[in-house]
Backbone bond lengths (Angstrom), bond angles and torsions (degrees), N, CA, C in turn:
res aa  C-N    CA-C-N  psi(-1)  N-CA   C-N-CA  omega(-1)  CA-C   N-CA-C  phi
1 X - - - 1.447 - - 1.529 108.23 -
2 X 1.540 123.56 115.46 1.481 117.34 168.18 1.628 112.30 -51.90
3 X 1.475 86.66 174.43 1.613 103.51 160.84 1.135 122.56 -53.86
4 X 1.297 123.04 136.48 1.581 128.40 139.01 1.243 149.92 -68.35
5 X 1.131 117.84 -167.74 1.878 93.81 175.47 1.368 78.17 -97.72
6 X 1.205 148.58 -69.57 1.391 140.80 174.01 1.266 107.30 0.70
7 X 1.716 133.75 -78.45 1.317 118.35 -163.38 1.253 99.86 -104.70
8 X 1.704 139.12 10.59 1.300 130.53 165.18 1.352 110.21 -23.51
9 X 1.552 143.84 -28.89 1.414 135.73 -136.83 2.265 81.76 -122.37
10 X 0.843 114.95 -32.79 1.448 112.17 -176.33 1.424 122.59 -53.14
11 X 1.518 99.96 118.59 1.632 116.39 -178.93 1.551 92.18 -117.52
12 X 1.863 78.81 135.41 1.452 95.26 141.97 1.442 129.83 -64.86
13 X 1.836 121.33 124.81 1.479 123.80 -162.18 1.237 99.34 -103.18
14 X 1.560 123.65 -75.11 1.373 97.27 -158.52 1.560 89.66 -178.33
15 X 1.673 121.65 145.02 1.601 117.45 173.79 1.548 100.37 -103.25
16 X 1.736 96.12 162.97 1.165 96.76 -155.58 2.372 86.50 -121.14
17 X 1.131 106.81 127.65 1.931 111.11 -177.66 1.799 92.62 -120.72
18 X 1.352 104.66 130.99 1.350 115.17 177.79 1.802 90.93 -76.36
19 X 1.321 101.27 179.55 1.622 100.53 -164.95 1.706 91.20 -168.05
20 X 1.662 127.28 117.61 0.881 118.12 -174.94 1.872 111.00 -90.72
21 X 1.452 134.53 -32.40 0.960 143.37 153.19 1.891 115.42 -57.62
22 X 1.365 156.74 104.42 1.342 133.50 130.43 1.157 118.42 -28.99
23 X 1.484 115.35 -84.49 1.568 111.63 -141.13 1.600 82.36 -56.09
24 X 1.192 141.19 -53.57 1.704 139.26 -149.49 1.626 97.82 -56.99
25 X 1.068 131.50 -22.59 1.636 138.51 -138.34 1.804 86.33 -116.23
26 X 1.354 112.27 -67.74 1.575 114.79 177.44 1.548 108.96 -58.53
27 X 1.112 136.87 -24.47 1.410 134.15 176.94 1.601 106.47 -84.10
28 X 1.475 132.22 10.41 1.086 114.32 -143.26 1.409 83.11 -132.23
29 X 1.622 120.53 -41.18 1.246 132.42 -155.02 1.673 99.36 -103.01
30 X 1.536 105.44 -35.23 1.579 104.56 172.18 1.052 114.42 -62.32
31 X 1.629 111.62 -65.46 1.495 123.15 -143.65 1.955 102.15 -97.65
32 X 1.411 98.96 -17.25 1.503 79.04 -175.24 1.856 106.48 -126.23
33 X 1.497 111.48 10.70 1.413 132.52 -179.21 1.504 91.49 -104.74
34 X 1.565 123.23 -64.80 1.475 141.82 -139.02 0.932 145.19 81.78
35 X 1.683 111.63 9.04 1.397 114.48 178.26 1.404 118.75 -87.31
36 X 1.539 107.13 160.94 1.484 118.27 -178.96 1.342 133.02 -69.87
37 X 1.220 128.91 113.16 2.220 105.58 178.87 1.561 87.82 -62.30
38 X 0.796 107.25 151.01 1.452 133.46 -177.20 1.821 115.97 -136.10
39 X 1.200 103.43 -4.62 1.630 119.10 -178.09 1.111 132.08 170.98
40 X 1.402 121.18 97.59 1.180 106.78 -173.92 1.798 111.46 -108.27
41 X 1.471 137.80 133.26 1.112 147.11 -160.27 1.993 107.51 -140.43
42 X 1.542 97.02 114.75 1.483 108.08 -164.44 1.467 93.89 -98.62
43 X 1.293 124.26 107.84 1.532 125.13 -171.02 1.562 120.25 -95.99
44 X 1.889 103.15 19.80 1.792 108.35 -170.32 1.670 91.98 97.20
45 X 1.392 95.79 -106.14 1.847 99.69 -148.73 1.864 101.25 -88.41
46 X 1.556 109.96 21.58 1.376 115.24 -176.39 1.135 120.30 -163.66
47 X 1.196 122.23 125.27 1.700 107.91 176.60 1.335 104.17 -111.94
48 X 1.632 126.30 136.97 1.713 137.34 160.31 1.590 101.93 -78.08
49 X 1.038 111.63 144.43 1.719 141.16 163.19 1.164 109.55 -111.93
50 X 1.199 135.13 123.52 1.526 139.94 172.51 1.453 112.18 -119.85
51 X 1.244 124.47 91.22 1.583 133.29 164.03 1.286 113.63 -102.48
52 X 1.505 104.79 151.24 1.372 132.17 -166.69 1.484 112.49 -147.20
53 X 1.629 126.56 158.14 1.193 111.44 165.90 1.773 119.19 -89.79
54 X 0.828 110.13 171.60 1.591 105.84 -170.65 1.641 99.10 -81.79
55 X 1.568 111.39 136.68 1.594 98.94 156.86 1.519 113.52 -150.52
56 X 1.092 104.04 6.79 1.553 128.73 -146.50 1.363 96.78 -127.36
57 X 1.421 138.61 148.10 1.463 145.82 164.83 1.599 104.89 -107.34
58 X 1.354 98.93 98.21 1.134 120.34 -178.64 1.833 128.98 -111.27
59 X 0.844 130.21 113.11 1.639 106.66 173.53 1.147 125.63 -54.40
60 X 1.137 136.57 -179.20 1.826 136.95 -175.59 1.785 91.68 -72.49
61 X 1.124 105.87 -45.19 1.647 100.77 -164.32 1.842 110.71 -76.02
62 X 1.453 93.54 -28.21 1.360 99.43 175.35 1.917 121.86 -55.86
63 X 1.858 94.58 -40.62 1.108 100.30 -175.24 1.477 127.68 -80.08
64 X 1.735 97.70 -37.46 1.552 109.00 136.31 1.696 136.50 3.34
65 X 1.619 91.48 -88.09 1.570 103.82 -176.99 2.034 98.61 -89.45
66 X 1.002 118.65 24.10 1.433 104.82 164.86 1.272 115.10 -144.34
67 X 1.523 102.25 47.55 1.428 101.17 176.71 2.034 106.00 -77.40
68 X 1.388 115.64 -34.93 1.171 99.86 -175.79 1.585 120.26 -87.72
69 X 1.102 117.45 26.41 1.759 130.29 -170.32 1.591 105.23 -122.08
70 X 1.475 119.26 18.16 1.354 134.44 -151.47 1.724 89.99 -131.13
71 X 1.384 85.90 157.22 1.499 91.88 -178.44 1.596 92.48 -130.45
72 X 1.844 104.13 141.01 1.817 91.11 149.85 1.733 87.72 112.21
73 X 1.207 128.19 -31.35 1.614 141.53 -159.63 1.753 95.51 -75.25
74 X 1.553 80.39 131.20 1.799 94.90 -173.28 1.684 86.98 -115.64
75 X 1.898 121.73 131.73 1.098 129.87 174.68 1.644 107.15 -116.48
76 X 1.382 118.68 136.29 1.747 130.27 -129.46 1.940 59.88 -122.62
77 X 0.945 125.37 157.47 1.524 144.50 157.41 0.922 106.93 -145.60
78 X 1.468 109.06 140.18 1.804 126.35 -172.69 1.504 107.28 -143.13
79 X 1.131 101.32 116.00 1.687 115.83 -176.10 1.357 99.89 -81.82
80 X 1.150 135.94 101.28 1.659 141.77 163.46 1.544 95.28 -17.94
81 X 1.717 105.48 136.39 1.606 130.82 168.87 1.433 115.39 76.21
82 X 1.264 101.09 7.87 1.740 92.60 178.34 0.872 112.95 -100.94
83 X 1.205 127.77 11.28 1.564 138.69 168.64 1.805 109.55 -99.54
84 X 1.594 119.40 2.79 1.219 109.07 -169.31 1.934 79.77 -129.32
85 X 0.993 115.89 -17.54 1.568 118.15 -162.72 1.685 100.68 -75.87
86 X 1.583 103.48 134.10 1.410 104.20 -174.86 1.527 105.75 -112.06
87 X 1.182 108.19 6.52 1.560 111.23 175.75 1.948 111.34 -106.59
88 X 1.727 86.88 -6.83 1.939 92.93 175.09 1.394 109.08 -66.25
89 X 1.222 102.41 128.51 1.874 109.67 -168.06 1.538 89.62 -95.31
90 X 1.000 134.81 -10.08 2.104 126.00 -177.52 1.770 102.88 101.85
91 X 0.931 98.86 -173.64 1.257 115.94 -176.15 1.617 116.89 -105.93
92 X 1.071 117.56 149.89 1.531 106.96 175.04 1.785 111.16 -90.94
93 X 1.444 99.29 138.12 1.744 102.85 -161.38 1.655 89.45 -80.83
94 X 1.607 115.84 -8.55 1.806 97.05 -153.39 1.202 121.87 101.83
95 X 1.171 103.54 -20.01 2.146 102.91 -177.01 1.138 112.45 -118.92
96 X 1.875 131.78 24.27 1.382 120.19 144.34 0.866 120.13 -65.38
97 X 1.738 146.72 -29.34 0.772 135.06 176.96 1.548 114.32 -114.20
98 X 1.625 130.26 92.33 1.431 113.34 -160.44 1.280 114.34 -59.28
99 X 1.388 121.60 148.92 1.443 134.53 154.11 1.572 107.15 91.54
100 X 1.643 104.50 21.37 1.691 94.57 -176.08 1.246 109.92 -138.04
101 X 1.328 105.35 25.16 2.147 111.48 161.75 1.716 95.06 -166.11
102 X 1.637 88.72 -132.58 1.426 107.06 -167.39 0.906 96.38 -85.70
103 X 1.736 130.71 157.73 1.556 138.76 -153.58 1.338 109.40 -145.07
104 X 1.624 124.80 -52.55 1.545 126.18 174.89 1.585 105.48 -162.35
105 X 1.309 109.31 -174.70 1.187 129.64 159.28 1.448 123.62 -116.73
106 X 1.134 127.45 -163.22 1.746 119.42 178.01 1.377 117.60 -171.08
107 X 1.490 93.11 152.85 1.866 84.99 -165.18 1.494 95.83 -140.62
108 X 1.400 119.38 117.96 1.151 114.70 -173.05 1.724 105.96 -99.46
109 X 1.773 99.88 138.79 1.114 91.95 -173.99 2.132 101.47 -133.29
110 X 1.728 110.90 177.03 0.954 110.41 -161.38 1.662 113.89 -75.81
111 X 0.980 108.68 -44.25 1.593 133.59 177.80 2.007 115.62 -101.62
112 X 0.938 119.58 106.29 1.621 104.02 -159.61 1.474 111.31 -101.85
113 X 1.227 99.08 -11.79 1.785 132.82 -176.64 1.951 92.93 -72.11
114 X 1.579 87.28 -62.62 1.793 88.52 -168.55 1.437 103.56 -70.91
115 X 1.620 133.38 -59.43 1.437 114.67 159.13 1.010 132.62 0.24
116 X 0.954 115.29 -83.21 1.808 150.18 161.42 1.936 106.48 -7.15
117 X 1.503 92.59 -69.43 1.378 124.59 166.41 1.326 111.74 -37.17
118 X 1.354 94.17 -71.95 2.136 88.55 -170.02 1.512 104.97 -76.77
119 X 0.814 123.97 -47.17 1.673 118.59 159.14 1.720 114.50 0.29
120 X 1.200 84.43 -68.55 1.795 104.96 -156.22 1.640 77.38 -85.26
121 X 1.632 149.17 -57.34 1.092 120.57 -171.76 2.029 116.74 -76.48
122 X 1.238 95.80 12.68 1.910 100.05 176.63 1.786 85.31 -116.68
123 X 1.508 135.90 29.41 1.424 118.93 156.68 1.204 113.21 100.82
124 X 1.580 120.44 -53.58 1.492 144.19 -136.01 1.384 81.33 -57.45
125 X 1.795 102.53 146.18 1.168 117.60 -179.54 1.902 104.54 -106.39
126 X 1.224 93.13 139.61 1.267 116.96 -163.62 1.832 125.78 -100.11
127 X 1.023 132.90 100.92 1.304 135.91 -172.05 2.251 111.89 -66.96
128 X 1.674 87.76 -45.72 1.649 83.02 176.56 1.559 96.29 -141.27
129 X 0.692 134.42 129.22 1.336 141.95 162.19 1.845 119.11 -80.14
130 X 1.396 101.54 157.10 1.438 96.47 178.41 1.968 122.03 -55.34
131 X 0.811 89.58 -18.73 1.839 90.90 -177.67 1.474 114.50 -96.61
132 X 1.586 108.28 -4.16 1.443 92.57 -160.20 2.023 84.30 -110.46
133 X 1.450 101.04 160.17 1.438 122.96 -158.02 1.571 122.10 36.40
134 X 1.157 100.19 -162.56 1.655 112.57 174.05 1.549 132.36 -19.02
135 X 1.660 78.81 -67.32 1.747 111.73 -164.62 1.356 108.66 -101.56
136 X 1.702 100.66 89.45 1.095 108.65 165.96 1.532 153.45 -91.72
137 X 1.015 87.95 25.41 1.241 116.64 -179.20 1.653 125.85 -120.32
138 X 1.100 117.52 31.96 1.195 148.46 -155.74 1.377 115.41 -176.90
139 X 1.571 110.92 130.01 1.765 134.64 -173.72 1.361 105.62 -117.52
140 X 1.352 106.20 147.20 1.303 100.31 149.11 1.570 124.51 -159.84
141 X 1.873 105.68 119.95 1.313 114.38 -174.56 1.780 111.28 -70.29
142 X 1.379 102.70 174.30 1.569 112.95 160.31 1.740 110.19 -118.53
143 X 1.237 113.51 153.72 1.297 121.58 -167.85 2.352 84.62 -97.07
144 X 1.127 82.67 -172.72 1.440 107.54 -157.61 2.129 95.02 -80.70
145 X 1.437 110.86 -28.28 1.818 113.89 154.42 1.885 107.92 -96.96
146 X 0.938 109.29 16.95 1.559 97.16 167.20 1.279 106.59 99.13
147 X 1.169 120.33 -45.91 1.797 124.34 170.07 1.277 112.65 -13.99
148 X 1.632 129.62 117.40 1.126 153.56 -134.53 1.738 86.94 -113.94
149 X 1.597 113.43 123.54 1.559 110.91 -168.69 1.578 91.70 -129.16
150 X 1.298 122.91 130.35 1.503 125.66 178.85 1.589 104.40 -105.13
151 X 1.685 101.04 118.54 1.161 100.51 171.18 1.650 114.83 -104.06
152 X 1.781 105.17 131.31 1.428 117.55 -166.79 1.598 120.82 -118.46
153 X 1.318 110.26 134.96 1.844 86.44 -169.19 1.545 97.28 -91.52
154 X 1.372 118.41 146.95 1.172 102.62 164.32 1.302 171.17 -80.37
155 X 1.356 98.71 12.69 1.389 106.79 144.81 1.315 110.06 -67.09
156 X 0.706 174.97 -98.54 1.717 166.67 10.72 2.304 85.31 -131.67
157 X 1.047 84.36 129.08 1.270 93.97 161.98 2.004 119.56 -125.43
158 X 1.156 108.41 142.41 1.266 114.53 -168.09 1.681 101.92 -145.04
């Protein structure tokens, strides 16, 4: 069913992955993903992270107050102490049991070969790599809670 004028105005905003480490989670998505914090909001017993990639010329405040008018924005939530808790077992990414929740996210990139590359020379641990099965043309890292990240080039046709 197309749009309506009803939801003509509806964007996709943004998913939200609990994350028991920050700093491990913001170093992971900044420095070795590239996306931006774009907001960070300490709510007491939780803090949200809101990163995005840059595409837009925005000021800090601009980007600030438009985090929810944005499309594409992944929000990292961190429940205070689970980063000090030694009895926190993690979160479930969705893929103990295949095909029966949430599964990944995806990041399409220009070169998937060179991706690929610095990946494996920045550590990142890797669930499928380009050589292994079928679909080769398609990666896929883990984030720093296991969260299953599909890397796609963009052309990729399917």
């Amino acid at each position: 069913m197309p749009a309506t004028t009803e939801t003509a105005s509806f964007k996709f905003n943004h998913t939200m992955l609990r994350i028991k480490d920050p700093k491990a989670s913001l170093h992971f998505y900044t420095e070795i993903l590239g996306m931006t914090l774009i907001r960070e909001s300490n709510m007491g017993d939780f803090t949200l992270y809101f990163l995005a990639y840059e595409g837009e010329n925005l000021s800090p405040e601009e980007k600030n107050a438009n985090v929810f008018a944005r499309q594409g924005v992944l929000e990292l939530t961190h429940n205070h102490g689970t980063e000090s808790d030694p009895n926190f077992q993690g979160y479930s990414s969705g893929n103990t049991e295949p095909g029966k929740g949430f599964g990944h996210i995806a990041i399409g990139v220009a070169n998937i070969e060179e991706a690929c590359a610095r990946f494996e020379k920045l550590g990142v641990s890797f669930k499928k790599r380009l050589t292994d099965g079928n679909m080769r043309h398609i990666a896929f890292i883990l984030d720093p809670d296991r969260y299953w990240i599909e890397i796609v080039p963009h052309t990729l046709k399917v």
